[in-house]
C-alpha positions in Angstrom: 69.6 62.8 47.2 70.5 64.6 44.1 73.2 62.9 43.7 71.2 60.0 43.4 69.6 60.8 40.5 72.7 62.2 38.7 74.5 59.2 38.9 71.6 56.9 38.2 70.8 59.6 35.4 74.2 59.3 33.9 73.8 55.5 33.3 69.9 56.6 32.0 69.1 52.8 33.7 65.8 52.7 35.5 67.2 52.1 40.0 64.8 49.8 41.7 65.4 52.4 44.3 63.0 55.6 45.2 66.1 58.6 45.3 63.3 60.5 47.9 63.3 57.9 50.0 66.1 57.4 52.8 65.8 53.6 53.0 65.7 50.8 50.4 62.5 48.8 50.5 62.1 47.0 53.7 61.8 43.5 51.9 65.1 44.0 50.7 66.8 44.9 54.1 65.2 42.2 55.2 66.8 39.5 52.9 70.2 41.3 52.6 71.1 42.0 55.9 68.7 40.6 58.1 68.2 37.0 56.9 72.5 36.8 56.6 72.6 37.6 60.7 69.6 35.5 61.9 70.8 32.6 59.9 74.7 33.1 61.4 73.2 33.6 64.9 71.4 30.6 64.6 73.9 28.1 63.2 76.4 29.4 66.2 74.0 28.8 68.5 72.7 25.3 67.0 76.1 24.3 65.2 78.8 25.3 67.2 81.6 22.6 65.5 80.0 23.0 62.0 81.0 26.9 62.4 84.4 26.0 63.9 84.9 24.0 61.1 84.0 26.3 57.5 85.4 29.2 59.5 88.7 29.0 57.8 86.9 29.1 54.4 84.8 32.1 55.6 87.1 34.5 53.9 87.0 32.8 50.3 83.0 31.9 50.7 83.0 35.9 51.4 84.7 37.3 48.2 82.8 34.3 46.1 79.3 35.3 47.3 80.3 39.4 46.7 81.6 38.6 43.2 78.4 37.0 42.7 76.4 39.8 44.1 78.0 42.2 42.1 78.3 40.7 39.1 74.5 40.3 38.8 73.5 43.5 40.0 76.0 44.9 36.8 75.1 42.2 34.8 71.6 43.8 34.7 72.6 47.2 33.5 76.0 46.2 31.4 74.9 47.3 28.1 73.9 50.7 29.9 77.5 51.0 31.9 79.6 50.5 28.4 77.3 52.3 26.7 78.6 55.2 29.2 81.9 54.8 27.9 85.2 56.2 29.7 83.5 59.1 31.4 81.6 56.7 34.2 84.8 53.7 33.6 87.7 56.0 34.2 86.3 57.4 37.6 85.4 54.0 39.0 88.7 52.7 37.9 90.3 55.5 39.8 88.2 55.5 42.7 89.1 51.9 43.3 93.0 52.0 42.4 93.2 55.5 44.8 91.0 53.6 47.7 93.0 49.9 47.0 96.4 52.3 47.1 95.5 54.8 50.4 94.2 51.5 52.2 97.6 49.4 51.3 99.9 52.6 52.7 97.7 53.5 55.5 97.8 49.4 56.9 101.5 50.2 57.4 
């Protein structure tokens, strides 16, 4: 897990994450992934036509609720991430472009 703590070392931002450990807390799993699946299960089984029916806004409630996710994990360390400058904004920018790019081409 070194790689870990050179990343979250670059940013020099305390990570609410133990870099020894090989799990994130188990609260945490719990209400990220867990909660999400036991909730969905349950309205399918419950609230069949309700599903049916917000299903076609699925995709747009899915990109709203992961812009919101993300923008208030970075929210908490943005002074930290521009204080990193181009050497941690460059890469990411790349990362993503290269990844967006490779995924468009390889689709075809």
């Amino acid at each position: 897990m070194k790689w870990l703590r050179a990343s979250v070392g670059m940013l020099d931002a305390p990570c609410g994450w133990d870099a020894d450990r090989r799990a994130p807390p188990t609260h945490a799993h719990t209400q990220v992934v867990m909660a999400p699946i036991a909730a969905g299960l349950a309205l399918n089984t419950f609230a069949p036509k309700f599903c049916r029916a917000v299903e076609p806004m699925c995709p747009v409630i899915g990109v709203i609720a992961t812009v919101v996710l993300v923008g208030a994990s970075v929210a908490k360390c943005a002074t930290e991430i521009l204080a990193a400058g181009w050497s941690l904004q460059l890469p990411l920018a790349a990362l993503h472009l290269i990844g967006g790019l490779a995924g468009f081409y390889m689709s075809k």
